[in-house]
Every structure is written in structure tokens, then in C-alpha cells.
TITINU-360266 format. One record per residue (C-alpha): x, y, z; residue number from 1; residue in one letter. Coordinates in nm, 3 decimals. Layout:
<atoms>
      c1      c2      c3 bamar drenvex
       X       Y       Z   NUM       a
...
</atoms>
This chain:
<atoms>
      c1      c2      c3 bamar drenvex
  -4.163  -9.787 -13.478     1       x
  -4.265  -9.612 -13.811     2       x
  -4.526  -9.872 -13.891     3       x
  -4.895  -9.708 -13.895     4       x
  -5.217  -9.843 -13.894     5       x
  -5.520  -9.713 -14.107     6       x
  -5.860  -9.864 -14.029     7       x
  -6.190  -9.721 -14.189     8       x
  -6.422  -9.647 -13.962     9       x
  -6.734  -9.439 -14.134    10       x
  -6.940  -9.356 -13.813    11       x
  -6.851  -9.275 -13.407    12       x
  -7.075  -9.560 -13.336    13       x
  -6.799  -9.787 -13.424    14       x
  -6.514  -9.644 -13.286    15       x
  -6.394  -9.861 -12.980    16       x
  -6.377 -10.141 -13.309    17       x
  -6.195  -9.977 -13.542    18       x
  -5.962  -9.807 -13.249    19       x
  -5.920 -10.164 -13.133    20       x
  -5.832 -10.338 -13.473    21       x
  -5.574 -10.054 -13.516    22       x
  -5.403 -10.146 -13.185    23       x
  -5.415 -10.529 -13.308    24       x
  -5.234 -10.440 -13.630    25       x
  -4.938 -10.307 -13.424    26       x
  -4.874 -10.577 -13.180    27       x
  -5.182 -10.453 -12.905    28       x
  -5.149 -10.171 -12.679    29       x
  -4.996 -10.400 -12.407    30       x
  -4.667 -10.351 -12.575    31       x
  -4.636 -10.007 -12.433    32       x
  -4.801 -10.024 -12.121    33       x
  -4.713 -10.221 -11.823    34       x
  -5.005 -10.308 -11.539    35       x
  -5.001  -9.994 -11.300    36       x
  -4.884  -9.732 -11.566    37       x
  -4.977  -9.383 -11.511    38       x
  -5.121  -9.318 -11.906    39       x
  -5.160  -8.979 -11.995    40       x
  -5.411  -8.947 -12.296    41       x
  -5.379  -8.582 -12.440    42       x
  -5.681  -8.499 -12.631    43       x
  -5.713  -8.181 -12.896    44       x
  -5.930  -8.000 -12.624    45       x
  -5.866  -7.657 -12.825    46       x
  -6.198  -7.435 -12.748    47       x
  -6.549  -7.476 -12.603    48       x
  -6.658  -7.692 -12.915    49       x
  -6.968  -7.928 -12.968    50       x
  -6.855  -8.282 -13.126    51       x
  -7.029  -8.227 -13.460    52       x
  -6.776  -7.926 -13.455    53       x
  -6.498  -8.099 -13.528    54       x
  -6.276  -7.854 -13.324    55       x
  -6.178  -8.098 -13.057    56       x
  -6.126  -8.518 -13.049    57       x
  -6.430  -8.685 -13.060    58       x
  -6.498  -8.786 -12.707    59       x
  -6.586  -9.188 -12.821    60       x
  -6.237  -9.226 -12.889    61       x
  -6.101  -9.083 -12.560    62       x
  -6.323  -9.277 -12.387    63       x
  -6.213  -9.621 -12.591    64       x
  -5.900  -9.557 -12.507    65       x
  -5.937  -9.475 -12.163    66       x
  -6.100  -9.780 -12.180    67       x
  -5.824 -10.022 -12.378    68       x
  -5.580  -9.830 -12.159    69       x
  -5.766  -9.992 -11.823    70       x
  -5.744 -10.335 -11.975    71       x
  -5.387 -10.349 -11.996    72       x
  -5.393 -10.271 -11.613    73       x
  -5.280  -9.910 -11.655    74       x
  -5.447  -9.600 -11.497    75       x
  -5.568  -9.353 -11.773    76       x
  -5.556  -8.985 -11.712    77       x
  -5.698  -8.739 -11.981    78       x
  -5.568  -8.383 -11.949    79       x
  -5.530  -8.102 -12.193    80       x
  -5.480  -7.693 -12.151    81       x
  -5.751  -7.508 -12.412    82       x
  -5.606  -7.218 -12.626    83       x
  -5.750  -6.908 -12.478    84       x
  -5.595  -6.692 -12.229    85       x
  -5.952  -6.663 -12.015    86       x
  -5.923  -6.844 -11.660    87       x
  -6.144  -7.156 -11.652    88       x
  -6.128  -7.171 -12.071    89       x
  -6.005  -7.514 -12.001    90       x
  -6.281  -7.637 -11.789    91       x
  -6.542  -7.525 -11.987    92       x
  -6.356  -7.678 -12.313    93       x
  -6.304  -7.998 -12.120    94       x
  -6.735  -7.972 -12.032    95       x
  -6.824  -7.845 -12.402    96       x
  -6.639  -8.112 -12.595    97       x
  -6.783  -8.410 -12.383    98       x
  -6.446  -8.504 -12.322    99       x
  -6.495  -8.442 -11.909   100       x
  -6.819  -8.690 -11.919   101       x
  -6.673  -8.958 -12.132   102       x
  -6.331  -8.990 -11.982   103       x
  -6.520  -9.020 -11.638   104       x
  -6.783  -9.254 -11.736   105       x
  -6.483  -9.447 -11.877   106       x
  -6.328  -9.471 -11.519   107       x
  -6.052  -9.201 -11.621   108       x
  -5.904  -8.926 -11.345   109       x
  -5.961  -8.635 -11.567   110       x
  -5.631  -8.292 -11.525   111       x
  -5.655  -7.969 -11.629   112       x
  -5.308  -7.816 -11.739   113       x
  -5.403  -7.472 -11.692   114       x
  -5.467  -7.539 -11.290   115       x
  -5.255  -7.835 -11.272   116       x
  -4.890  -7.678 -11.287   117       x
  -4.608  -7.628 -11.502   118       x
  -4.223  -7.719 -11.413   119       x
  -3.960  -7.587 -11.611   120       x
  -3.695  -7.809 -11.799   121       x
  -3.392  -7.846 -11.983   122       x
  -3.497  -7.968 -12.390   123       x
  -3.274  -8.206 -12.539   124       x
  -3.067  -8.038 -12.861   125       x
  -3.297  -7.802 -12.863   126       x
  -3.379  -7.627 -13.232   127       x
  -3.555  -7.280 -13.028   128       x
  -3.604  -7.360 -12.685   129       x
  -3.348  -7.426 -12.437   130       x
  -3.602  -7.459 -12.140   131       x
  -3.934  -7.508 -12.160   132       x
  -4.232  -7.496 -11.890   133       x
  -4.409  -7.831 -11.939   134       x
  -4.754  -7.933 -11.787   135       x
  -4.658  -8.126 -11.483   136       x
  -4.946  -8.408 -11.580   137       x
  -4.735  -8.499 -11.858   138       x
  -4.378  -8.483 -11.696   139       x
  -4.581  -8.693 -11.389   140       x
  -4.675  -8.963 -11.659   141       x
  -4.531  -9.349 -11.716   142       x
  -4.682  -9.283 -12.066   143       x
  -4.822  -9.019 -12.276   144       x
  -5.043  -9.106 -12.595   145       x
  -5.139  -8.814 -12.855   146       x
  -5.507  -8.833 -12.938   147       x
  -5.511  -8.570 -13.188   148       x
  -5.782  -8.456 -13.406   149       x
  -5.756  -8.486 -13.814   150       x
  -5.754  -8.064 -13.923   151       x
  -5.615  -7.873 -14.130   152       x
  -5.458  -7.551 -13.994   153       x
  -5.326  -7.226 -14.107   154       x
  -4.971  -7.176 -13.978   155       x
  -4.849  -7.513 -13.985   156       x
  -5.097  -7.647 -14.317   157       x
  -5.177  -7.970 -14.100   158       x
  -5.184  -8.023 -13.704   159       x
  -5.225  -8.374 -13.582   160       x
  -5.024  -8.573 -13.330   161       x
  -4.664  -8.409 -13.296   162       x
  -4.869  -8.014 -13.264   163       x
  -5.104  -8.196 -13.025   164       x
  -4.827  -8.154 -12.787   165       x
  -4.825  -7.742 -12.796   166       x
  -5.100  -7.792 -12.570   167       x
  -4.845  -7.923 -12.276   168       x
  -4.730  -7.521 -12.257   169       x
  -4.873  -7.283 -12.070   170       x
  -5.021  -6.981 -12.255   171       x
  -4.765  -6.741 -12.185   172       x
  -4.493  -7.015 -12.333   173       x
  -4.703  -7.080 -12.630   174       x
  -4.709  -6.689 -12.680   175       x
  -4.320  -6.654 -12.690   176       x
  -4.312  -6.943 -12.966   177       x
  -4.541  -6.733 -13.162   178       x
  -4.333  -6.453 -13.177   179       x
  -4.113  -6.671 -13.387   180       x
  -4.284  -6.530 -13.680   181       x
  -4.215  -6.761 -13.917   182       x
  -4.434  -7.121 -13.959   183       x
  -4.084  -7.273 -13.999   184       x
  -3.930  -7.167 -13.680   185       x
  -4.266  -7.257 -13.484   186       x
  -4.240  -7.612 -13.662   187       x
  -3.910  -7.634 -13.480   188       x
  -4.035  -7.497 -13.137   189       x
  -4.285  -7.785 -13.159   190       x
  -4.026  -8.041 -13.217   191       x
  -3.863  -7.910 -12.873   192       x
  -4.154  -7.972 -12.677   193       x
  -4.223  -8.320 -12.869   194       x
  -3.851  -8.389 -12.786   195       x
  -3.946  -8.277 -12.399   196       x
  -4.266  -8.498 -12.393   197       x
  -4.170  -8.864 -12.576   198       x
  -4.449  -8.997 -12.657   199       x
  -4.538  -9.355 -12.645   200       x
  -4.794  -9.407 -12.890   201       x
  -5.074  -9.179 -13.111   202       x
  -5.396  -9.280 -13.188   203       x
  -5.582  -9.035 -13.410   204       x
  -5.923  -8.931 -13.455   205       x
  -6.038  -8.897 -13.863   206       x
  -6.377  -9.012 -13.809   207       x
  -6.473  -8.669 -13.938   208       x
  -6.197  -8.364 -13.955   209       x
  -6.211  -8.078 -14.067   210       x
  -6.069  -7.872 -14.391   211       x
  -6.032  -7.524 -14.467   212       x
  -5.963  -7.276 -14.192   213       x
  -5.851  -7.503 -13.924   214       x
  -5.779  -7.531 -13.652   215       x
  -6.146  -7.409 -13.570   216       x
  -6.356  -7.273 -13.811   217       x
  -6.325  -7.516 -14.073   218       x
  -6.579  -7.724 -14.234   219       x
  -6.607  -8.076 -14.078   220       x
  -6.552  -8.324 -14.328   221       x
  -6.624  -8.726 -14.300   222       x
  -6.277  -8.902 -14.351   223       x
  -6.369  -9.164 -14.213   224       x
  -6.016  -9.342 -14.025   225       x
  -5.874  -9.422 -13.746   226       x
  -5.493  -9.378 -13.784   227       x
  -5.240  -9.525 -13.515   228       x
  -4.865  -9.505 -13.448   229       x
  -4.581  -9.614 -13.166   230       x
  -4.465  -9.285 -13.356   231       x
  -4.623  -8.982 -13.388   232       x
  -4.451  -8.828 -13.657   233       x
  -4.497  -9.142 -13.896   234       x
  -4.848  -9.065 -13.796   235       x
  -4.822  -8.723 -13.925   236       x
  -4.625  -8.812 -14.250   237       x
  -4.913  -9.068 -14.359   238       x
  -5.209  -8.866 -14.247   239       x
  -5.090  -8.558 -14.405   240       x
  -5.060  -8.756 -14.741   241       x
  -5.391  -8.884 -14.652   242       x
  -5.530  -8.551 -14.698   243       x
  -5.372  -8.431 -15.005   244       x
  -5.066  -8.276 -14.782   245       x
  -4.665  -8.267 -14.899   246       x
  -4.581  -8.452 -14.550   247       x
  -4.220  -8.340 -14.545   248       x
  -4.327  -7.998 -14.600   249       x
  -4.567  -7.997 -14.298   250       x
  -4.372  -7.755 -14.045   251       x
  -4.361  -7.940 -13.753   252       x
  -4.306  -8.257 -13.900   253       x
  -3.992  -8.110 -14.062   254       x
  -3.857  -7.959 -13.730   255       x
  -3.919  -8.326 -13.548   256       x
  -3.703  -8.484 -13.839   257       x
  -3.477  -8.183 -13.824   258       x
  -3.407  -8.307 -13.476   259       x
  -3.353  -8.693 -13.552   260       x
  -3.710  -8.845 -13.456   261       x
  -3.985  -9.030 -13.733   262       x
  -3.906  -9.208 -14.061   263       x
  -3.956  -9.001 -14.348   264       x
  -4.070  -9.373 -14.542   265       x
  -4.368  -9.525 -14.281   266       x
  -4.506  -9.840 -14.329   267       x
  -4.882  -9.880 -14.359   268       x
  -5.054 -10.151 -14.264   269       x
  -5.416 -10.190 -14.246   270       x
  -5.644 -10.049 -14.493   271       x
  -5.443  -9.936 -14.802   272       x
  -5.387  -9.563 -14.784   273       x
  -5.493  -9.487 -15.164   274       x
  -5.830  -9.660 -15.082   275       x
  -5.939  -9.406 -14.803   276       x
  -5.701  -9.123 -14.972   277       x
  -5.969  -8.794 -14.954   278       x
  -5.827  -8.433 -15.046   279       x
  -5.880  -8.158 -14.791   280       x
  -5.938  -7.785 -14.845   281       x
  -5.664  -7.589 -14.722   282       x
  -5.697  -7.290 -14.502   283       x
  -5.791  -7.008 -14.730   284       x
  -5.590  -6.738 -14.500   285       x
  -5.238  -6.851 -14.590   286       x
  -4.918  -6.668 -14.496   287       x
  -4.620  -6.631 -14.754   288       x
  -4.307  -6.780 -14.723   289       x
  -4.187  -6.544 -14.981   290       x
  -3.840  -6.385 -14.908   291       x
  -3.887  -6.076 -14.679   292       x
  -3.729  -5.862 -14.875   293       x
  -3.911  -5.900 -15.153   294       x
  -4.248  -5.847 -14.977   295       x
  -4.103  -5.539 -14.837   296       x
  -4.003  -5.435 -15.217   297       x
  -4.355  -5.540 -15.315   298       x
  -4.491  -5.280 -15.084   299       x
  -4.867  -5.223 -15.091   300       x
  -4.890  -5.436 -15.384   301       x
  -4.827  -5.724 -15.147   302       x
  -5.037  -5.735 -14.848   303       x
  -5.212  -5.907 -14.571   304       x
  -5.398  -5.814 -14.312   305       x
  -5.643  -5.989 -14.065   306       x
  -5.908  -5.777 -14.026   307       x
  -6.217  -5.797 -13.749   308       x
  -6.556  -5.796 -13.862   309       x
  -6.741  -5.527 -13.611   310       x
  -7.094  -5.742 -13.726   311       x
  -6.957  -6.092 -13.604   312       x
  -6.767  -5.889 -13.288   313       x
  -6.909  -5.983 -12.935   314       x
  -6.597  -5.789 -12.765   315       x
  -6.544  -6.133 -12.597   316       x
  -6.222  -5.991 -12.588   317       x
  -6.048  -6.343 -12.693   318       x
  -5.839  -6.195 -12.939   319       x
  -5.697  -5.903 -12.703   320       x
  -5.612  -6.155 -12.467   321       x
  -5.426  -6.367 -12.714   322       x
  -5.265  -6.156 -12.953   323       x
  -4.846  -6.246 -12.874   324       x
  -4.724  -5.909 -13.061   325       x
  -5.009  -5.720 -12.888   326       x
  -5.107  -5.612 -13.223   327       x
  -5.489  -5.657 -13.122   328       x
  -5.548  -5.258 -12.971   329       x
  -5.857  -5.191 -12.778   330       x
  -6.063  -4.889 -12.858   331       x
  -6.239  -4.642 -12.656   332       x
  -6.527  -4.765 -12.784   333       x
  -6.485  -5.068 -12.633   334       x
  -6.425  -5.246 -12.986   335       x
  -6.122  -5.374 -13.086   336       x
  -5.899  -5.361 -13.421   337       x
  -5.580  -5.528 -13.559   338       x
  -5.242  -5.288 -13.589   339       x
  -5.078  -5.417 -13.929   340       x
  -4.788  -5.273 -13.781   341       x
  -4.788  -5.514 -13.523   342       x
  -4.925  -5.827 -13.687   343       x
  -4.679  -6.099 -13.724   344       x
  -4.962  -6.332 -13.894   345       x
  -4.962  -6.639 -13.659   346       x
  -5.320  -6.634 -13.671   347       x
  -5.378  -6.675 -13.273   348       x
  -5.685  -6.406 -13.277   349       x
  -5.854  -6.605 -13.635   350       x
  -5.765  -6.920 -13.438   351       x
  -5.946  -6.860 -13.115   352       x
  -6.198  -6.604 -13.221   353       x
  -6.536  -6.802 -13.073   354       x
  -6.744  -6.614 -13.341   355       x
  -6.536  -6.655 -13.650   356       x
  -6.503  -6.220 -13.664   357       x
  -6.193  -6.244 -13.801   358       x
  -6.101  -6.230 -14.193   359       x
  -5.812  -6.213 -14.397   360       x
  -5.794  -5.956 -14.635   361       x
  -5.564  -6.014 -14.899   362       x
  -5.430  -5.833 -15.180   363       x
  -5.427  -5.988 -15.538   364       x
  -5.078  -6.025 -15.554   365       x
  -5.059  -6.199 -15.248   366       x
  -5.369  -6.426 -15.286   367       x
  -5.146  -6.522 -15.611   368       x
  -4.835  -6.573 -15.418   369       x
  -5.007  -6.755 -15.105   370       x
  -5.212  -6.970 -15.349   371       x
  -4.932  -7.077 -15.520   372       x
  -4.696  -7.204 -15.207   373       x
  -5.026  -7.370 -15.121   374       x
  -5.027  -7.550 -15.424   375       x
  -4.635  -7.661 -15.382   376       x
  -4.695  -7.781 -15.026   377       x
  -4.965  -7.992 -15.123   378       x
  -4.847  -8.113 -15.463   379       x
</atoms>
């Protein structure tokens, strides 16, 4: 179960073989799947991204595994809920990311989460959550597989095939674990709905990811793997390291070990990891896990505050609609502007923001502070 396979894999044009040498190197995909399986594939489907983006998983590798997933005489589905509260965000994600055509093309039935339902269950030793709503395509399937996309991101550092999951809660859910306020306690909310979920297997896409301000306005960067797992969280421990990442201080890999799942030692088998080992950028918004008191002592000496930039501004709205504290206020002028009051820096509105309007404004002493814990979680 912790054993991961690496497999280079330079261009998309040569992804069903390197996607298919990583299933040989862990026994085949047959191992998991028995003929007439529902499969659910769950895809980073995040926004209404191109490809060359590098917001969402590429769709070549959703439609090689819809395709592998066939061959061992189960019945793929692909399904995903996008990240903005906007009705038919999903659709138009789904459309955008050529992850509708593919999965078709590939002979896959194709869900969206956002119309498809949500049923409301008891998680097992729960860390946050007691119940959770979970997308009823997922609760429906004989087996799930994380498809997640190689990024960096700015609450949790990393996101790959245990935060793939967050996508299985509906918006309003997803909200409430925001509210947290703390990267720490959202890692562990994540490990409830990965303990909710199970996953069978994780195949992830690091063709090209993306560093910096991930999850979505990053710079796409050519890593140039294919990573796979019968455990996502051994997944997330080797591709973290992969990019330069502590892997035990990645949030939500701490709050699925927290709660008894993954191997904090993986074995990697494959292509060596030092050989395709490639440092990422990480998000240049950070938020401080410096003692709150001691912020609070620091006073305006410590300070930061996403700010929206009224030139980049559509009024799209997106960040209103998404804002958990309701921090984002509307104006009479029909613009919009961030309360520091209300802010609890989870970085939703930065996040989903389709015209990359909103900055962090930091000041010194807490681009000195963030830098640093940056630096520790990565060293």
C-alpha cells in the first residue's frame, strides 16, 4: 500500500505510456478493479481553465484512465464540483478544461457534483467533522481514484491527491471548513472527508504543475512525472518531496496521518526520485503560523491584508460569492473591497478570483515572519 510509482514522462503526447508503465510497476490496475465496477475518477476540475493553464488535470490523463479503467471491465465515471459559488461554474469548468470532451470520447459517463446531489454522513473518528454532506457520485461508487493535479497552494503549501477530495463537498460545506481559520485545522477537515471517501488508488498528473500562487494563478512549470499510488497520502508524502516540500509538514497530509491512514516512509519504485527531484516556488501570499498572541502584540507592525486591485476588477462578483467570513463587502459603487476585520486569510477570494485582482499586501515584519515558516516547511 505505500509503494509509489514515479515515471518521467516530458510531454502529454505520451501520457497513456507513462500512466500505463506506472500501473505496471504496482501490480496493474486490475488489482483494484473487478469487471463491472462503478470507477469514479475525480479530476482537479477547480475553475474554467485552458490545459496550458495548469489549473485543472490535464485532460490526456483522464481520458487514459478512463480508458485503462474500461479494460479491466469497469465502467469509468469522471465527476468533479468546481470552486465557485456561481450556478453552472461546474459545467463550464468541466467544458473549459477539456475534461467533458475527453472523458466522453474515452467512452466515460461524465457527473457533475454541484447538480448531482449530496447525502449527509456520519465520518469515522472524525478530527472536525462529525457529519459531512458528500457528493452522492462518490458515495454511489465501487471505486474512487484521485486524479489530482501537481500545484502548489497557499493554505495548505501543496494540494495533490488527499485535497483533491475537498471537491466531494458542496460549497456551502467547504465554506464552514474554512472558517476553521487555521491551515492546520483545515488539514484535519480534509482528512475527514478523505476518511469519508476511501480511495482506491491515485494517479497524478506532473506532466507540467504549477508553482507559486497555486492553486490558480501560478506559473505552470514542466515536471515532467507521472506519480501513482494504492495510497494517496504516500502519494502526497513523495510528491511533496518531489517539489522541494517538508511532506510531514504538508497540512493535510498531517491531519490524514493524524487519523491513522499513509506511511510516513513510502517506497518508490520506478524512476529514482532524486533524478526527476525539481524545486517549486512557493506561494508568495503566505499566512503565519505565528502564535496569535503575539501577532496581536505585534500590532500594525505585523500585518496582512488581501487587497483587490480596482484595475484587474471585472465585478464578476466571484469573490463576494465566496468569501466564508463575508469579509468581501460590496460597495455602492458596485465595486467591492476586503474588511480586514473580517478576513480570516484562507485565501478563497485570491483562489477563485478569474482575473488574478487580488494581492497580498504584506508588512515587512510579516513578509520576514511568513518567509521564514516558508523556509522551515520546505527545508
Amino acid at each position: 500500500m505505500n509503494r509509489v510509482s514515479i515515471v518521467s514522462c516530458p510531454d502529454y503526447s505520451d501520457t497513456k505510456e507513462a500512466i500505463a508503465w506506472a500501473l505496471d510497476l504496482l501490480g496493474g490496475i486490475e488489482n483494484i478493479i473487478d469487471p463491472g465496477d462503478h470507477v469514479l475518477l475525480k479530476p482537479n476540475i477547480l475553475s474554467a481553465s485552458p490545459p496550458e493553464a495548469a489549473t485543472t488535470t490535464h485532460p490526456t490523463v483522464v481520458a487514459a484512465m478512463c480508458e485503462f479503467v474500461l479494460g479491466a471491465g469497469g465502467k469509468p465515471v469522471v465527476g468533479d464540483g468546481a470552486g465557485i459559488s456561481r450556478p453552472g461554474a461546474t459545467a463550464k469548468a468541466l467544458k473549459a478544461s477539456g475534461i467533458e470532451e475527453a472523458a466522453r470520447k474515452a467512452g466515460a459517463r461524465v457527473v457533475n457534483f454541484e447538480t448531482a446531489g449530496f447525502t449527509l454522513v456520519e465520518v469515522p473518528e472524525p478530527l472536525q467533522f462529525q457529519k459531512l454532506y458528500i457528493a452522492n457520485p462518490v458515495l454511489e461508487a465501487d471505486v474512487v481514484i484521485s486524479l489530482p493535479k501537481l500545484k502548489t497552494h497557499e493554505l495548505t503549501y501543496y494540494t495533490g491527491a488527499v485535497k483533491n477530495f475537498f471537491g466531494a463537498l458542496p460549497l456551502k460545506c467547504r465554506k464552514e471548513t474554512h472558517l476553521l481559520g487555521n491551515r492546520n485545522l483545515f488539514g484535519e477537515a480534509v482528512a475527514d472527508v478523505y476518511s469519508v471517501v476511501m480511495p482506491g488508488f491515485a494517479v497524478m498528473d506532473g506532466v507540467w504543475g504549477m508553482e507559486g500562487n497555486g492553486p490558480s494563478h501560478g506559473k505552470p512549470v514542466n515536471s515532467g512525472v507521472i506519480l501513482a499510488s494504492p495510497d494517496c497520502v504516500s502519494l502526497d508524502i513523495v510528491a511533496a518531496e518531489l517539489i522541494g516540500f517538508d511532506p510531514i509538514k504538508i497540512p493535510t497530509t498531517a491531519g490524514a496521518l493524524k487519523k491513522g491512514f499513509g506511511n510516513q516512509c513510502p517506497v518508490v519504485v520506478g524512476t529514482p526520485l532524486k533524478e526527476v527531484k525539481k524545486k517549486f516556488k512557493p506561494s508568495s501570499g503566505g499566512v503565519s503560523t505565528a502564535p496569535a498572541f503575539l501577532k496581536r502584540s505585534l500590532g500594525k507592525y505585523y500585518t496582512i491584508n488581501p487587497r483587490i486591485n480596482q484595475r484587474k476588477c471585472t465585478r464578476c462578483g466571484t469573490c463576494y460569492l465566496n468569501c466564508s467570513p463575508g469579509a468581501v463587502e460590496q460597495l455602492e459603487n458596485g465595486t467591492f473591497r476586503i474588511n480586514p476585520e473580517k478576513c480570516i486569510l484562507c485565501y478563497c477570494c485570491r483562489e477563485l478570483c478569474p482575473n488574478d485582482a487580488v494581492e497580498i499586501k504584506k508588512s515587512l515584519l510579516a513578509q520576514i515572519l511568513t518567509e521564514t515558516e516558508d523556509l522551515i516547511h520546505r527545508t
